[in-house]
C-alpha positions as CSV (number, residue, x, y, z in Angstrom):
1,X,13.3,-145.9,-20.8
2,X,12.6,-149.7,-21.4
3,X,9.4,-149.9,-22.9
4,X,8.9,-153.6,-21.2
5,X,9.5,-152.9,-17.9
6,X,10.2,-149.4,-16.3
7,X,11.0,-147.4,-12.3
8,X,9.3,-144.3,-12.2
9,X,9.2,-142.5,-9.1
10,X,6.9,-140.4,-7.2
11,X,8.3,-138.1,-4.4
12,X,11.9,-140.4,-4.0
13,X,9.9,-143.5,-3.8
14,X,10.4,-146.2,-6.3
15,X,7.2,-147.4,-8.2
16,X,7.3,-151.2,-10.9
17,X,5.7,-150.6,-13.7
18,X,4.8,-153.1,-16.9
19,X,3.6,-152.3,-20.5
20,X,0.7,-154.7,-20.8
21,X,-2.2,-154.7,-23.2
22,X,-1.0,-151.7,-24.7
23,X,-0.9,-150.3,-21.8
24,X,0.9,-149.4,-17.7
25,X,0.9,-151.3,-15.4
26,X,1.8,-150.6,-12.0
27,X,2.8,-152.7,-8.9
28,X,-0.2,-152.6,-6.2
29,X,2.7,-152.8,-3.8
30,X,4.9,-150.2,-4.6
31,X,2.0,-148.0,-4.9
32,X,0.8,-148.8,-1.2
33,X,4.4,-147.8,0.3
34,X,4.4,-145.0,-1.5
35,X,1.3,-143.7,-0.3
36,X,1.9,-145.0,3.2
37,X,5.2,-145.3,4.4
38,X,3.9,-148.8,6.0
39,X,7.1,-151.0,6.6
40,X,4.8,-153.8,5.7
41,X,2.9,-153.0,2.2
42,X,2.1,-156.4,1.3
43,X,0.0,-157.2,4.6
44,X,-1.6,-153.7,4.0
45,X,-2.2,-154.5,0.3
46,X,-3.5,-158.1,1.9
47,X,-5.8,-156.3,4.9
48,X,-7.7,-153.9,1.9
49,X,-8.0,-156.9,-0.7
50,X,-10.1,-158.6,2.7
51,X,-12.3,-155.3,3.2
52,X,-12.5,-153.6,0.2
53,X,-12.6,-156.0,-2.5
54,X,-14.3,-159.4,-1.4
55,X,-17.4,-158.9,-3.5
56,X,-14.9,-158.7,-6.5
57,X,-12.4,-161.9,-5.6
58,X,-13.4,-163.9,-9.0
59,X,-12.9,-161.3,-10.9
60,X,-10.4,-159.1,-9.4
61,X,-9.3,-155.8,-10.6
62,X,-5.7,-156.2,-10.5
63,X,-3.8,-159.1,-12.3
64,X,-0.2,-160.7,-11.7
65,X,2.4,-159.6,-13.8
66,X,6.1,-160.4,-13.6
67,X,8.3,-157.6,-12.2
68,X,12.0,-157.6,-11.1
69,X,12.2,-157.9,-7.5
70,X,14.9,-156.1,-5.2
71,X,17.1,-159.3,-5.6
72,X,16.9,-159.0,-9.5
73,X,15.3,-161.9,-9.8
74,X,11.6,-162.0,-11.4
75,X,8.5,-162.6,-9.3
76,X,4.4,-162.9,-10.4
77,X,3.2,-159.6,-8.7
78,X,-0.1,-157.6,-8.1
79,X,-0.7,-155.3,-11.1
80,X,-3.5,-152.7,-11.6
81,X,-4.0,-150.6,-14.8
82,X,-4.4,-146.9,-14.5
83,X,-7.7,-146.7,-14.0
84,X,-7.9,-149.5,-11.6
85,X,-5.1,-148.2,-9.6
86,X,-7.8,-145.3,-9.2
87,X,-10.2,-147.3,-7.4
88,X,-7.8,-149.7,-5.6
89,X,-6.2,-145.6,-4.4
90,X,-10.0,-144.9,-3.2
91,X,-9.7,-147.3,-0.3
92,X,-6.2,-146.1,0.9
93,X,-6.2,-143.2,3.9
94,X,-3.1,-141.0,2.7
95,X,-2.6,-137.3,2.3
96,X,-0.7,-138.4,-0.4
97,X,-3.6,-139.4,-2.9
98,X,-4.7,-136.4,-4.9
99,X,-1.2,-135.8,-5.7
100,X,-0.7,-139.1,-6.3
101,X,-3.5,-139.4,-8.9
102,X,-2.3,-136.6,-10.6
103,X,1.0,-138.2,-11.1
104,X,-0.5,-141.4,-11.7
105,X,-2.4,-140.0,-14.8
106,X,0.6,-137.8,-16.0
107,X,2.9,-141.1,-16.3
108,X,0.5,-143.1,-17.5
109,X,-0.7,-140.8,-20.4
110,X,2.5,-139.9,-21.4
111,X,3.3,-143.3,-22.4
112,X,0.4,-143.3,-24.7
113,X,1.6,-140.3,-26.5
114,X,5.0,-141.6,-27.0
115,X,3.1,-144.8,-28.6
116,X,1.6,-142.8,-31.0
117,X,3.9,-140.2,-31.4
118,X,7.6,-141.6,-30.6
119,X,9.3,-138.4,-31.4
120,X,7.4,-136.7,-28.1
121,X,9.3,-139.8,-26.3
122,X,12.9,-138.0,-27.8
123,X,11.6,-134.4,-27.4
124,X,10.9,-135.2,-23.4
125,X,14.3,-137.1,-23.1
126,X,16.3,-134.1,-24.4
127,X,14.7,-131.5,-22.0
128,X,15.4,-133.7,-19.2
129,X,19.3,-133.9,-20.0
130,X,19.1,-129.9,-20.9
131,X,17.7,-129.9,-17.0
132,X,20.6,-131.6,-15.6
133,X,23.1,-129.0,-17.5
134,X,24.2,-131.3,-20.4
135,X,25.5,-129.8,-23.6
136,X,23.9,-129.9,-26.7
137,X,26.3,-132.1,-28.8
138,X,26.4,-134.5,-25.6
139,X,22.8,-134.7,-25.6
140,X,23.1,-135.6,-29.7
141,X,25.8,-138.3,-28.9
142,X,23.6,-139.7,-26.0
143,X,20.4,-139.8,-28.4
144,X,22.5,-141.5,-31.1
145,X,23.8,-143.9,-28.9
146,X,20.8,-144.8,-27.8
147,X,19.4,-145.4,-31.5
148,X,22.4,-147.5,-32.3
149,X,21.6,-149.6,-29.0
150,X,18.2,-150.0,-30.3
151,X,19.4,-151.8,-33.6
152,X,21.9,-154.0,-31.4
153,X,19.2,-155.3,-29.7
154,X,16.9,-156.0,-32.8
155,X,20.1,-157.4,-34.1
156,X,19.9,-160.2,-31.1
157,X,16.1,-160.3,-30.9
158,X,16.3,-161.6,-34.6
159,X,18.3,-164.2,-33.7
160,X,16.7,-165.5,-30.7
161,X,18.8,-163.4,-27.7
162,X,15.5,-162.2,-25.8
163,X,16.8,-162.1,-22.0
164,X,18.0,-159.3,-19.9
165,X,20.9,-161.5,-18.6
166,X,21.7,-162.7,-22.2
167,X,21.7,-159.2,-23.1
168,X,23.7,-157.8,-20.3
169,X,26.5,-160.9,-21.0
170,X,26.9,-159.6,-24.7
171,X,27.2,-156.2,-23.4
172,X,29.7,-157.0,-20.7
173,X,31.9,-158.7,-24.0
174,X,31.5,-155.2,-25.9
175,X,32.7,-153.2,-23.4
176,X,35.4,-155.9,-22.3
177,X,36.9,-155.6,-25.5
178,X,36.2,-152.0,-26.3
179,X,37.4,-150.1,-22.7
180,X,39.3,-153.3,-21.0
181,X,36.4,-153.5,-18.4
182,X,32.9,-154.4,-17.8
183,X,30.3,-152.2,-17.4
184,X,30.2,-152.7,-13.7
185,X,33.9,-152.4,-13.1
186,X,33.5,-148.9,-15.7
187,X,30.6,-147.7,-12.8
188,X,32.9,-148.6,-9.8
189,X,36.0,-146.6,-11.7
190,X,33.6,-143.7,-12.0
191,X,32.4,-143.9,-8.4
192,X,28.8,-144.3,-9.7
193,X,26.3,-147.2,-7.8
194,X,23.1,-147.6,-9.3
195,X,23.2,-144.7,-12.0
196,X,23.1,-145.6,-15.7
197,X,26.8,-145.7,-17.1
198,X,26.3,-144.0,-19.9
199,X,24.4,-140.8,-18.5
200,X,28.2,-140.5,-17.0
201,X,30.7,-140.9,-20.1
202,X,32.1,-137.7,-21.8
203,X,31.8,-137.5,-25.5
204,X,34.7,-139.9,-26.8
205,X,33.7,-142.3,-24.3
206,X,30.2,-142.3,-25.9
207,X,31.7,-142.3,-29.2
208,X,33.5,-145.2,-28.4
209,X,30.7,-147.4,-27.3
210,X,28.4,-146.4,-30.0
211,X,31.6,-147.9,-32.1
212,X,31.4,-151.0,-30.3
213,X,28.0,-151.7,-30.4
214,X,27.1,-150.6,-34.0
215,X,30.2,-152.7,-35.4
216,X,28.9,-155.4,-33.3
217,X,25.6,-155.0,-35.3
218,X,27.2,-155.2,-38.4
219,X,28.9,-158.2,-38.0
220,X,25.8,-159.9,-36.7
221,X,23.9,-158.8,-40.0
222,X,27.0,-160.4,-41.9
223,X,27.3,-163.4,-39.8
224,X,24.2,-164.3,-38.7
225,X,25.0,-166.4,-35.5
226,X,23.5,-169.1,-34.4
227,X,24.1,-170.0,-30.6
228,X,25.0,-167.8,-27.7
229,X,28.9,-168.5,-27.6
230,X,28.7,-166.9,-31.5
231,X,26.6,-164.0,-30.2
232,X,29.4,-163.3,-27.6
233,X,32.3,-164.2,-30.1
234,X,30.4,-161.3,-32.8
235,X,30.4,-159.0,-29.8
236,X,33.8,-159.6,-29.1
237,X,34.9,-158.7,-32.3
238,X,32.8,-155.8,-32.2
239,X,34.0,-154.7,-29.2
240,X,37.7,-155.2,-30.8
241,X,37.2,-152.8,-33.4
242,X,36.6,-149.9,-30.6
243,X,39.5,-150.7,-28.7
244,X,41.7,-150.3,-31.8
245,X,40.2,-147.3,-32.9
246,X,40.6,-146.0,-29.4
247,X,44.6,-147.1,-28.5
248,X,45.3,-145.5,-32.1
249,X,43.8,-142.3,-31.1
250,X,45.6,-142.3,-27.7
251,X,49.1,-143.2,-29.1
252,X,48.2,-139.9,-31.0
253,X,47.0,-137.6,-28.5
254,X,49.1,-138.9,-25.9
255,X,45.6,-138.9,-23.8
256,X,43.4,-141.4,-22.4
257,X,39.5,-142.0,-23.3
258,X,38.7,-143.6,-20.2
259,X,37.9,-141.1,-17.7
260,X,37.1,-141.4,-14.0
261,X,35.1,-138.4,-14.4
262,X,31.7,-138.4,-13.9
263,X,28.5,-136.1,-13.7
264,X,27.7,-136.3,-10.2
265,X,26.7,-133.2,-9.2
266,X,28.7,-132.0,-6.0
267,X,26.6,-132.3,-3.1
268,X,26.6,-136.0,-4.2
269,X,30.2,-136.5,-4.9
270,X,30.7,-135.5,-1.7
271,X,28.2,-137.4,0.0
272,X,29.9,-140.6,-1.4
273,X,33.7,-139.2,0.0
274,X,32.3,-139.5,3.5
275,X,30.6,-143.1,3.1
276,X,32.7,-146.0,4.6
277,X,34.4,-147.9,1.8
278,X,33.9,-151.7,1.3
């Protein structure tokens, strides 16, 4: 989970959230169509500001925080901690809103221990892949890989990479040079849309990209670059020393790592058969 900027969702609906003053933040928005179904949340979140909250307009209970919008762009948008989210829930008519405080005070908490406690953050990660039916030494690669991403990242925060865009360019090189393919073209070969790549690789494949990206690490430890077009020549390389390690291990298997496997379960797969292509 990114720590910055995270989806949760309650009952299939989508809900922004922000880590803010050590703290959640959740989109006033988001929250509204989930508790309402209203095809127009912002004019309902803009009707109960008018009646409930007047009295309070200098000094509002919700602030404006940037969250990515559905055209992945970002946008300054109403944000309410969790126990403002309380009161702005008060004014909303839904038979949704017990259970939604309830949930509301789960995610929010659990965040808290995690802070405090990191290893709870791990613990809770592992029984949700042990949910989903993944194997145990999967689940270890999956942690580890996501360890060794961590230290990428620090790697490029170091030196001045802080952008989600700058950080999805360097991974697109990575991946170029380690499977032939970026990350979106890997997803479309897998028949995934929106699901996280990795979640869908089988072990080598993991392997393989925890190669890339911790040999990408190493070499921007060693050669400390300076502007983007060395970032993306280090990642590059990086990427280079999975794909050799991969072809040699294919000339001697006679096998591919590259899969167009995936762990969709089968209801899904089959749901994605019947929808027109294009």
């Amino acid at each position: 989970m990114d720590k910055d900027n995270a989806l949760v969702v309650f009952q299939d609906r989508k809900i922004r959230r922000v880590w803010h003053e050590k703290e959640w933040y959740f989109s006033v928005v988001d929250v509204i169509e989930a508790l309402t179904d209203s095809p127009t949340p912002r004019q309902y979140w803009g009707k109960i500001k008018d009646r409930e909250f007047v009295q309070i307009e200098l000094s509002p209970i919700w602030v404006q925080l940037k969250l990515t919008s559905s055209d992945g762009k970002m946008y300054e948008t109403d944000c309410a901690s969790t126990k403002h989210m309380f009161r702005i829930i008060q004014s909303i008519p839904s038979p949704k809103a017990e259970p939604f405080k309830q949930w509301l005070a789960q995610v929010g908490y659990e965040r808290v221990q995690e802070i405090e406690n990191p290893e709870l953050a791990q613990e809770r990660m592992i029984g949700l892949y042990e949910q989903k039916g993944y194997s145990k030494p999967w689940i270890d690669k999956r942690i580890r890989g996501i360890a060794v991403r961590q230290d990428l990242t620090d790697q490029w925060k170091k030196r001045g990479v802080e952008s989600k865009a700058d950080f999805s360019i360097l991974t697109s090189e990575i991946s170029k040079a380690s499977f032939g393919m970026t990350p979106l073209e890997y997803r479309r070969l897998k028949g995934l849309d929106k699901e996280n790549l990795r979640d869908h690789m089988n072990d080598l494949e993991l392997i393989f990209t925890m190669l890339g990206e911790a040999s990408t690490s190493e070499i921007e430890k060693v050669k400390d670059p300076k502007t983007f077009d060395e970032h993306k020549e280090a990642s590059k390389d990086g990427g280079s020393v999975a794909k050799n390690a991969r072809l040699d291990l294919e000339g001697k298997t006679k096998r591919k790592v590259i899969s167009k496997d995936n762990y969709l379960d089968e209801p899904e797969k089959e749901k994605r058969k019947r929808l027109p292509s294009g």
